[in-house]
N, C-alpha and C positions, 0 to 999 in steps of 0.2 A: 318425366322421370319420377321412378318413388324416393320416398323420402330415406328410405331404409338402405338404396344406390346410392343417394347422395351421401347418406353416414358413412359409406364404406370408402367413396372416394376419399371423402376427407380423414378419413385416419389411413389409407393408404399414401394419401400426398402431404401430410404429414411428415410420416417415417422417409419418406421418399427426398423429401426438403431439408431433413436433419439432417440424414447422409451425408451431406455436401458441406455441413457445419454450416448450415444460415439458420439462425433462430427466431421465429415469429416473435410478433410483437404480442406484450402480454394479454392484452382484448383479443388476440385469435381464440382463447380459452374459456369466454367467459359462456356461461350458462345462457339461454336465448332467455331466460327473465332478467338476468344482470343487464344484458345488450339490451333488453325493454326498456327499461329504469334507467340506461344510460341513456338514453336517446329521448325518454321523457324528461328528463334532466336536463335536457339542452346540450348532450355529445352530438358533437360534427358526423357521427358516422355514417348516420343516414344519409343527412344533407351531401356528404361528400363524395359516396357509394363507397366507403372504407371497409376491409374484410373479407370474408369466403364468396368467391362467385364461382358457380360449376354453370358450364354451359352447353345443351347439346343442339343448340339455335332452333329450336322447338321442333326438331325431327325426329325425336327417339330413338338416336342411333350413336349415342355419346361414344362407343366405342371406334366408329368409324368418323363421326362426323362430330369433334365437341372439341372443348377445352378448360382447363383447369384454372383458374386466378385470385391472388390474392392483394388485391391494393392495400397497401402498407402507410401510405402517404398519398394525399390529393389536395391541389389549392384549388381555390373559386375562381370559376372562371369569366365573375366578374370583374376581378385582378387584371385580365388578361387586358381591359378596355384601357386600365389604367396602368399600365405598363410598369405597374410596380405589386410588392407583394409575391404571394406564395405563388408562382407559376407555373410550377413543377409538380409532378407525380412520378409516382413510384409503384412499381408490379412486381411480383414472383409470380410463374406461373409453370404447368408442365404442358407440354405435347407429346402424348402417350406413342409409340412407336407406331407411324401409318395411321394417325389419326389425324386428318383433315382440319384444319381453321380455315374456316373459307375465301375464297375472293373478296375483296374490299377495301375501303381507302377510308380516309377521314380528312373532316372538312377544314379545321385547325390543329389537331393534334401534331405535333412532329415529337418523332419517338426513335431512339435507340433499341436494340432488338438484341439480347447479348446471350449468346449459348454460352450457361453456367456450369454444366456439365453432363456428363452422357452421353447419348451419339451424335448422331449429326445433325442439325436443323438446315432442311431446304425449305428456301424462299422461293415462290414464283410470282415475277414481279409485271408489273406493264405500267409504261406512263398513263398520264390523261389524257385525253385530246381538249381540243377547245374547250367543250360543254360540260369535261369532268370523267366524262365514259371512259373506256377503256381502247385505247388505240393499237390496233392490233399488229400496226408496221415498224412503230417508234425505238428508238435503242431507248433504253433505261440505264441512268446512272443513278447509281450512289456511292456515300463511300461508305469503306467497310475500314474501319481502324483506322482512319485518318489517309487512306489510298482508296482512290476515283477508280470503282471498277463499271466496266460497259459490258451491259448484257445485251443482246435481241430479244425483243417483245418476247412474252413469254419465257425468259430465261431460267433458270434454274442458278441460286446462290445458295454454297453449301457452306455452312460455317459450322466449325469443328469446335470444340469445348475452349472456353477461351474468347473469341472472335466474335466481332458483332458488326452490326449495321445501322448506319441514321437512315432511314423513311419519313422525307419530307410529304408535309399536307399533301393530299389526289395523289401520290403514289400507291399503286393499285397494289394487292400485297395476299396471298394466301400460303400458309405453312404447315409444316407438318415432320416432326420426327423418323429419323432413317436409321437403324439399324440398333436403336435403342429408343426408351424413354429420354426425353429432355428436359432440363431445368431452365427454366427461361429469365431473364431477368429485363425488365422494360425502365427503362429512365425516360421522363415524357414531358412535354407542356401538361398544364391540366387537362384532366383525365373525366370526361363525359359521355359514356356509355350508353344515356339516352338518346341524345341526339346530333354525337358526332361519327357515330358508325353508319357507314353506305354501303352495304353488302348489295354486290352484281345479281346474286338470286334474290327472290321473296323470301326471307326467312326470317327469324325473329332473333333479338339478341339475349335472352333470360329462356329460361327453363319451364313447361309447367309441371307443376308439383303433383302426384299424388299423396296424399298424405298416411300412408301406411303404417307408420310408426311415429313417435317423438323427433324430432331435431336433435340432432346432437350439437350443432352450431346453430345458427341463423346465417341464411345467406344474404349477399347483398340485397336481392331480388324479394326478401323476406318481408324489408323495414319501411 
């Protein structure tokens, strides 16, 4: 992706996030030499993967094939051995209308999925089988608001502005916006990007960059 796509996402998902009255947290703003000097300074936001991530899973087709994200909040997920501490993560995120997030699961994460608003968000879901894969006969449960819903492999879950879903660890999971752009909101276990994501294709999870112009942010992918 250029760098100069990436400026434009981010002041369009911006205005796009304020609409809805959610207000970034004040480090979404800072200048990529501020976020330097934070970070040399000993800010968690590297260590944690905190702030702008745009992703087109290094296919170049962010419009068909990408996604927008902003971790707000992340704990270590050394925390998680010791079953105490900062556990949890926090996402804002969009899925631009008919724009694809691919097939995939993770290996601990379990994560809330919440359409904050705009059109519809469908899920297409499928369990694991034994070894983790994808089973392509299995019914799929989750719940959506506190009610156990059963899809068939493959199913389609469509949750309307408002509505959300838990996706427990190895639930297989790809999404994508219908009939507008979406505002996504994730409540999660700690949030590991490197190497809790299992995408079903070979693809990659960060962007490469050309560098066309200056940064207007720094991405996570950046630091």
């Amino acid at each position: 992706m250029k760098r100069s796509e990436i400026n434009q996402i981010l002041t369009e998902a911006d205005a796009f996030i304020r609409s809805f009255g959610y207000i970034m947290p004040p480090f979404a703003y800072w200048s990529p030499e501020k976020m330097r000097a934070a970070i040399a300074g000993g800010a968690d936001h590297a260590a944690r993967g905190l702030g702008w991530d745009i992703t087109d899973y290094g296919q170049g087709r962010f419009d068909e094939l990408g996604l927008f994200l902003f971790t707000v909040r992340n704990g270590d997920a050394a925390d998680l051995t010791r079953g105490r501490g900062m556990l949890y993560a926090e996402k804002i995120m969009i899925s631009r209308k008919d724009q694809l997030s691919p097939m995939h699961r993770h290996n601990i994460k379990a994560e809330d999925i919440i359409n904050r608003g705009g059109g519809t968000l469908v899920l297409e879901l499928f369990a694991p089988d034994a070894a983790g894969g994808i089973d392509p006969g299995a019914e799929v449960v989750v719940p959506v608001d506190g009610m156990l819903r059963r899809l068939p492999a493959g199913g389609h879950l469509k949750l309307a502005p408002g509505e959300s879903v838990t996706l427990l660890p190895g639930v297989w999971h790809a999404f994508w916006a219908e009939g507008a752009d979406v505002l996504i909101g994730e409540v999660s276990t700690v949030n590991d990007d490197r190497t809790d994501n299992v995408f079903r294709e070979k693809i990659g999870r960060f962007p490469k960059v050309e560098e066309d112009v200056a940064p207007l942010h720094l991405l996570v992918s950046d630091y």
